[in-house]
C-alpha positions, -999 to 999 in steps of 0.1 A, spaced: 439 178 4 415 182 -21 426 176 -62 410 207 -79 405 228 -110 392 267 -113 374 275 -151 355 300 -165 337 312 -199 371 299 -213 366 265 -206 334 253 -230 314 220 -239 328 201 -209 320 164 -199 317 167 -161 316 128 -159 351 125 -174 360 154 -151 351 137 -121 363 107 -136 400 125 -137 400 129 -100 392 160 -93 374 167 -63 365 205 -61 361 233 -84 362 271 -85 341 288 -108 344 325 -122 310 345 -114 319 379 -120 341 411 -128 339 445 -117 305 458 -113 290 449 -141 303 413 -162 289 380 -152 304 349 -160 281 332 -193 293 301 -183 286 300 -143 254 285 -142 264 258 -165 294 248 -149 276 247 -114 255 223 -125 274 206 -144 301 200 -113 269 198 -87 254 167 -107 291 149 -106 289 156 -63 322 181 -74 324 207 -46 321 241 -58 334 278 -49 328 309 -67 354 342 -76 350 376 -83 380 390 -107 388 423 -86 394 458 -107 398 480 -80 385 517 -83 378 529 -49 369 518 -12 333 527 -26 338 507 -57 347 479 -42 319 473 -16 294 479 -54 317 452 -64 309 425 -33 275 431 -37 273 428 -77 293 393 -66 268 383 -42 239 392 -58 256 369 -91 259 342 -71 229 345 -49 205 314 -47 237 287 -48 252 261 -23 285 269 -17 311 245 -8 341 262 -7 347 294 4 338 325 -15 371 343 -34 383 374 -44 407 374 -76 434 402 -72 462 402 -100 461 438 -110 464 470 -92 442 497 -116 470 517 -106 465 522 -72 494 523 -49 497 489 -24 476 508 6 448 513 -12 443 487 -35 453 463 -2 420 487 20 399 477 -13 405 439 -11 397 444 28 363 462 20 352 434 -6 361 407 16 340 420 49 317 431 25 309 396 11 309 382 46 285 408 64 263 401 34 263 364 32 285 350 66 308 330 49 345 340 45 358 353 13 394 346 8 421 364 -14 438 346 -49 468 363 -60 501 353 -72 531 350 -55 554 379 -70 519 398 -67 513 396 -33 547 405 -24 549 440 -46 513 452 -38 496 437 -6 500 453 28 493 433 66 462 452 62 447 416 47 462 394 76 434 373 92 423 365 60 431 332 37 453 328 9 448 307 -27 478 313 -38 489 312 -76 531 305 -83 537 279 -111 565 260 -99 571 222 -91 590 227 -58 576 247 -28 551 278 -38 568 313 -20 543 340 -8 539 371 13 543 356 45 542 391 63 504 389 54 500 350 54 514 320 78 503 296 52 484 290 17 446 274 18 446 270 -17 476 268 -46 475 270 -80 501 255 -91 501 253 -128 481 274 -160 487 245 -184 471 213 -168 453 185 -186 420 176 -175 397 147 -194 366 160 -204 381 196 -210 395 208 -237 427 230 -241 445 240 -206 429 244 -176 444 257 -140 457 230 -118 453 233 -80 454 218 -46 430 230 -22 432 224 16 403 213 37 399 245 60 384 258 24 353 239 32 318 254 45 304 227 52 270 246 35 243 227 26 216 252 20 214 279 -9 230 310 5 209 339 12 228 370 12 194 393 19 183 386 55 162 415 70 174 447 77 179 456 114 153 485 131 169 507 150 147 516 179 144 552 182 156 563 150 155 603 146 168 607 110 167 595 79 201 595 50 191 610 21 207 625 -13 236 601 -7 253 576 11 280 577 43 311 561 51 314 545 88 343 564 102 361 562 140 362 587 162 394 602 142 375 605 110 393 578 96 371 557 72 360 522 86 367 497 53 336 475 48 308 501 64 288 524 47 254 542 59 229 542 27 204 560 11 172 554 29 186 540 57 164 557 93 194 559 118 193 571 154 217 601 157 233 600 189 256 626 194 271 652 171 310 671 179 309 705 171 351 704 166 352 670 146 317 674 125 312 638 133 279 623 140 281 588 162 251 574 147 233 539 146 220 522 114 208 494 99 227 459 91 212 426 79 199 407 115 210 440 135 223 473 139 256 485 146 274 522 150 298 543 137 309 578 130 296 597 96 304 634 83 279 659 96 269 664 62 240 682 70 222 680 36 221 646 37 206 641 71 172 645 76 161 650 107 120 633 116 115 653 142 108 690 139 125 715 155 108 730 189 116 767 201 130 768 235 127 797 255 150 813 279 186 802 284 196 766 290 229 751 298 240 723 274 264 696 286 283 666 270 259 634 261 287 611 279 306 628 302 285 653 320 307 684 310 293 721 303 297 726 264 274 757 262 248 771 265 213 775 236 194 808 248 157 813 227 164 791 197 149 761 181 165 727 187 160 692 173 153 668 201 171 631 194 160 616 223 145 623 256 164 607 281 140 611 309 136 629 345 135 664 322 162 658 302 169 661 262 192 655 241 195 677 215 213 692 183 215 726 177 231 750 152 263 771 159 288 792 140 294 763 117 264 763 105 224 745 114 222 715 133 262 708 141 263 704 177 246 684 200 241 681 240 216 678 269 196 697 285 168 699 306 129 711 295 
């Protein structure tokens, strides 16, 4: 167990010897807010606790908008803390809702959490308060670890249909620290917090090619979605990105695509938003009738007769895959067929 503190721009002109003097062992620092406040006093306090061998995490206080928002929010975070050695885990300060109900403010958290992690691969862990948690977190967050914050001198109580057990607990407001002035937050902080980090974290590693991409997003961004529609928290397709377009339902309007992560690539499901989609091959005219069947299973879908098509991918021994334009409009279903 680790004897530790968390500040901010609230706590000014401190003597980091008589802090590590006092004991403590590990600090959390306050980096940012929303999408657009950085902490004034981060940088100072990092070196400050650095030069004193103090082991340092950093937290984002969350105002949650939207699913959207909040992945703006993970990188704002990121990018504020970008360039630092982190010791303890990265954390995500939730104490108010923005008046969203519990689902959606809990699917928010979830995004900015896998968010920070696909961005930097190290865990982001949740800080809220015990009365909190219980009112306005769903199991949607289970997995994940919990700093908890309930001022009380006998055992801390917390959501424990979300969490076994706290990593972290704040455990007063009001503590006294040498070398601080005024009240400072008191907390213990369990080993498994550790990242055992040595180097500056690099949240930017290379995008991932995708081999054989046929279209590029434009005009706006994607959610990643299932095969139900339903959005995927944490994945989003951006502007710019070139994706390979691998198969588009004509009943759903879904597109199975894939795109672009840092290292790799991974897929998902995005609207067929046509206007959005360009597609970097042009479209050829086929002549005559052809029989179209499913990408996957084999099946007759259809049938193009004397139209143009957008080829996706030729799969070889004659055949195509293709997308096509229907009743629902240009380029909304797609399927194979031969040359």
């Amino acid at each position: 167990m680790y004897k530790g503190i968390d500040i901010s721009n609230y706590q000014t002109n401190v003597d980091y010897s008589r802090v590590k003097n006092s004991g403590i062992q590990a600090a959390y620092l306050k980096a940012s807010e929303g999408t657009t406040y950085k902490d004034k006093m981060m940088v100072t306090h990092y070196q400050g606790m650095k030069a004193q061998g103090i082991l340092v995490g950093f937290y984002h206080f969350f105002r949650a908008r939207s699913v959207e928002n909040a992945i703006d929010q993970a990188n704002f975070f990121v990018e504020a803390t970008k360039g630092y050695i982190v010791d303890l885990k990265y954390a995500c300060d939730v104490e108010t809702t923005e008046g969203l109900d519990k689902n959606l403010l809990s699917s928010c958290v979830r995004t900015f959490i896998d968010r920070v992690k696909e961005l930097t691969g190290i865990d982001c862990i949740v800080y809220t308060g015990s009365y909190f948690s219980k009112n306005n977190l769903t199991d949607i967050l289970k997995g994940t670890q919990l700093w908890l914050a309930h001022y009380t001198t006998g055992t801390p109580s917390w959501n424990t249909n979300i969490w076994e057990t706290w990593s972290g607990w704040q455990y007063t407001s009001s503590g006294s620290v040498s070398g601080i002035f005024g009240p400072v937050d008191m907390d213990q902080f369990k080993e498994d917090l550790l990242t055992g980090s040595t180097q500056p974290v690099n949240p930017t590693p290379p995008m991932g090619q995708v081999s054989g991409a046929n279209a590029v997003v434009k005009n706006d961004w994607f959610y990643g979605r299932t095969a139900n529609g339903d959005i995927e928290p944490g994945r989003i397709v951006e502007i710019g990105d070139r994706i390979k377009v691998i198969d588009v339902s004509y009943s759903k309007q879904l597109n199975l695509v894939e795109y672009p992560i840092p290292g790799g690539t991974r897929q998902t499901y995005i609207r067929n938003v046509v206007a959005n989609i360009g597609y970097l091959n042009a479209p050829i005219y086929i002549s005559g009738y052809r029989q179209v069947y499913d990408r996957f299973s084999g099946a007759s879908i259809g049938s193009v007769n004397s139209e143009n098509v957008i080829v996706l991918e030729d799969l070889g021994h004659g055949k195509l895959n293709v997308v096509y334009s229907t009743d629902k409009g240009p380029w909304t279903k797609s399927g194979v067929i031969t040359r």
